[in-house]
C-alpha positions as a printed Julia matrix, in Angstrom:
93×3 Matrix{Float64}:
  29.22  -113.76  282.71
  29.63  -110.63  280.74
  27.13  -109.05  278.63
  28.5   -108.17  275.5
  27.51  -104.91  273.72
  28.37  -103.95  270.19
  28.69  -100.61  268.79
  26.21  -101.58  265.63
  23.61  -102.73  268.14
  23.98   -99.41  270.04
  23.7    -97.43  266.71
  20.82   -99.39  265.48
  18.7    -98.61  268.8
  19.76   -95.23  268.5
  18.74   -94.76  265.29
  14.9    -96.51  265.7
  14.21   -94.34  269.07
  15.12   -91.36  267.09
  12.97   -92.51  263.89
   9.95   -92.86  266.44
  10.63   -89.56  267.89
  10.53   -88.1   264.83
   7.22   -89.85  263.65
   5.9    -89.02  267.26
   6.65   -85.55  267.03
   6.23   -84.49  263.41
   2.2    -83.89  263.35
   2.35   -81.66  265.92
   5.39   -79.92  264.6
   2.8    -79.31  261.16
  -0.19   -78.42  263.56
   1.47   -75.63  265.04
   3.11   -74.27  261.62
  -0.42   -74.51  260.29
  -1.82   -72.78  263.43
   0.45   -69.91  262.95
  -0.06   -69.56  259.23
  -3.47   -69.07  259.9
  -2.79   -66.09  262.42
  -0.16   -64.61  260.41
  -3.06   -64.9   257.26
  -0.38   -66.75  254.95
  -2.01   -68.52  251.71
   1.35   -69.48  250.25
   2.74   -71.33  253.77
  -0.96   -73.02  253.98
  -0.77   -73.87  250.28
   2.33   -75.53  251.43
   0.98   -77.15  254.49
  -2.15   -78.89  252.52
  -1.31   -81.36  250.39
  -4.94   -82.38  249.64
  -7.03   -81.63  246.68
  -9.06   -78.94  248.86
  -6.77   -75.59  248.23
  -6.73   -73.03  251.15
  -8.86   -69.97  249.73
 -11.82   -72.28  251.13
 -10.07   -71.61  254.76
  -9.53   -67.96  253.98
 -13.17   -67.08  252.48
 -14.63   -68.08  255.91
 -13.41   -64.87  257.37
 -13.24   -62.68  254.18
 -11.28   -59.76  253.14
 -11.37   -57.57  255.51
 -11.09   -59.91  258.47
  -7.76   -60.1   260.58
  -8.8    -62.02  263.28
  -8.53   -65.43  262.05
  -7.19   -67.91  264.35
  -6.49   -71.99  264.76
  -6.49   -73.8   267.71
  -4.44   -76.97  267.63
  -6.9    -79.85  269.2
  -5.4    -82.63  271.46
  -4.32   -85.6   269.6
  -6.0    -89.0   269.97
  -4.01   -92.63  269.91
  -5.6    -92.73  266.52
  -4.7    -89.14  265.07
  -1.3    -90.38  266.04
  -1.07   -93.31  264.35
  -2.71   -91.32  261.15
  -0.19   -89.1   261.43
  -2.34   -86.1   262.17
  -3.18   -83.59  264.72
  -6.87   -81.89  264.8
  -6.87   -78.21  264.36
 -10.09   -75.74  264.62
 -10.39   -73.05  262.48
 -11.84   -69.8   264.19
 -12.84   -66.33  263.09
């Protein structure tokens, strides 16, 4: 007996593995751009990044003016963070 396969079937499995990719991958793809926002001392790309209540001068007055060492260390993600939707990062002066 032959299995049948249909091209809508294919598509639809297609499409789902690359919706979960793309849920997988995204917090880590936002980690990293907040990571390097942080080292390149952007407010308006963090501004962007946050979309809490909390604005990112809080972020920036830990180091103050003069300070141009800042840095972010993306944290491993747990099971959990993932199905949050976030990645840990550590802010560092």
């Amino acid at each position: 007996m032959r299995m049948r396969v249909s091209i809508r079937g294919l598509f639809i499995i297609t499409a789902l593995i690359a919706a979960f990719c793309y849920w997988r991958d995204r917090p880590r793809q936002i980690a990293n751009r907040f990571v390097k926002a942080i080292e390149a001392r952007d407010q308006a790309a963090l501004d962007r990044l946050v979309k809490d209540d909390r604005r990112t001068d809080d972020v920036f007055s830990l180091f103050g003016n003069s300070a141009t060492d800042a840095s972010a260390l993306r944290e491993g993600q747990t099971i959990s963070d993932w199905m949050k939707g976030g990645v840990p990062a550590e802010v560092r002066d």
